[in-house]
C-alpha positions in Angstrom: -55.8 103.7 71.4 -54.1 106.4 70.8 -52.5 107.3 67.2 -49.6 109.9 66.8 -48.4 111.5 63.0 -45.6 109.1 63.0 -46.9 106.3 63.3 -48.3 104.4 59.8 -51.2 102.2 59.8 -51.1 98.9 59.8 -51.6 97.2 56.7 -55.1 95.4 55.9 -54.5 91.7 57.0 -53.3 89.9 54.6 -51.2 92.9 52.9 -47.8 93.5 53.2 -46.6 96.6 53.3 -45.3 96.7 49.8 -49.4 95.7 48.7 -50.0 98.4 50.5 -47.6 100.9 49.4 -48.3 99.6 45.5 -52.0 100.1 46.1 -51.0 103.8 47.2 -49.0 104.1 44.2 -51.1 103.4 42.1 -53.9 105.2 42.8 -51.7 108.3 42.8 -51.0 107.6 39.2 -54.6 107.3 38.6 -55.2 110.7 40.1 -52.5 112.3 38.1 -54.1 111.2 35.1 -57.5 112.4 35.7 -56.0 116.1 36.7 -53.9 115.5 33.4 -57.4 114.8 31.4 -59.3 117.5 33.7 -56.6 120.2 32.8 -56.9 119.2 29.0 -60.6 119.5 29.3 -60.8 123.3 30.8 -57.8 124.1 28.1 -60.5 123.0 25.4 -63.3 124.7 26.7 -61.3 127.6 27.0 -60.1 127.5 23.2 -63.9 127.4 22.3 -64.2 130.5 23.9 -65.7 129.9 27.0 -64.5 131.5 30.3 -64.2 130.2 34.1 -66.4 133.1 35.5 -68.8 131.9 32.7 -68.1 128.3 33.6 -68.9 128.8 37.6 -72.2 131.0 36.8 -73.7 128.6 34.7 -72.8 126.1 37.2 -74.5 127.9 39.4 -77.5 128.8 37.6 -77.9 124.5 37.0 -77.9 124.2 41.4 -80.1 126.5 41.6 -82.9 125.2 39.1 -82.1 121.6 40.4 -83.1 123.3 43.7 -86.2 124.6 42.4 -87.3 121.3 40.1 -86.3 119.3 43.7 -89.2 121.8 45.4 -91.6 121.5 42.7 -91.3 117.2 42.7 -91.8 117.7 46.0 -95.1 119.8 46.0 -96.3 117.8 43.1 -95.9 114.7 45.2 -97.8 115.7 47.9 -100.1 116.8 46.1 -100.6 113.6 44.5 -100.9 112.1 47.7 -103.9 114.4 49.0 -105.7 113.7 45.6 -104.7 109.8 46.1 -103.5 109.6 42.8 -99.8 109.4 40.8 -97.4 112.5 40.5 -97.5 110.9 36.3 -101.3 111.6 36.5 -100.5 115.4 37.5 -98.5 116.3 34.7 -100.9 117.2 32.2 -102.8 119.4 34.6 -99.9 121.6 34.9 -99.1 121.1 31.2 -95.4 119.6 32.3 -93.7 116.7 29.8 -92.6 113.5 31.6 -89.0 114.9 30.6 -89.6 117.6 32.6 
């Protein structure tokens, strides 16, 4: 089956095509709305001072420990395995807090 730019797709069964187009409405609305409340957020943050370069480096900074805390419940869990006991049990070893 082919399918060119033209055509539409048909509507789920049991929709008609104003459901459909509704339902399309609709969620358009809802997406305005959260780039309404997303542009009023970044205004905010900007009037306490905080800046986009600043925004997207700490950004950055939290991928890049989540990467590292990823690695190190990884190592901790094999680890854990070799020993045959529970990653729990290895934290005071290491002196980490279940927070951690």
């Amino acid at each position: 089956m082919t399918f060119c730019a033209t055509q539409r797709p048909s509507p789920k069964s049991g929709q008609s095509d104003g459901a459909s187009e509704d339902s399309l409405h609709l969620d358009i609305q809802k997406l305005k709305e959260k780039r309404d409340m997303l542009d009023k957020e970044i205004s905010q943050l900007i009037a306490e001072g905080y800046s986009v370069d600043e925004l997207e480096d700490h950004i950055s900074q939290l991928h890049e420990y989540n990467d590292i805390k990823d690695a190190g419940q990884m190592l901790l869990g094999k680890l854990a395995v070799i020993r045959g006991i529970t990653t729990k049990e290895l934290y005071p070893e290491f002196g980490l807090d279940m927070n951690d």
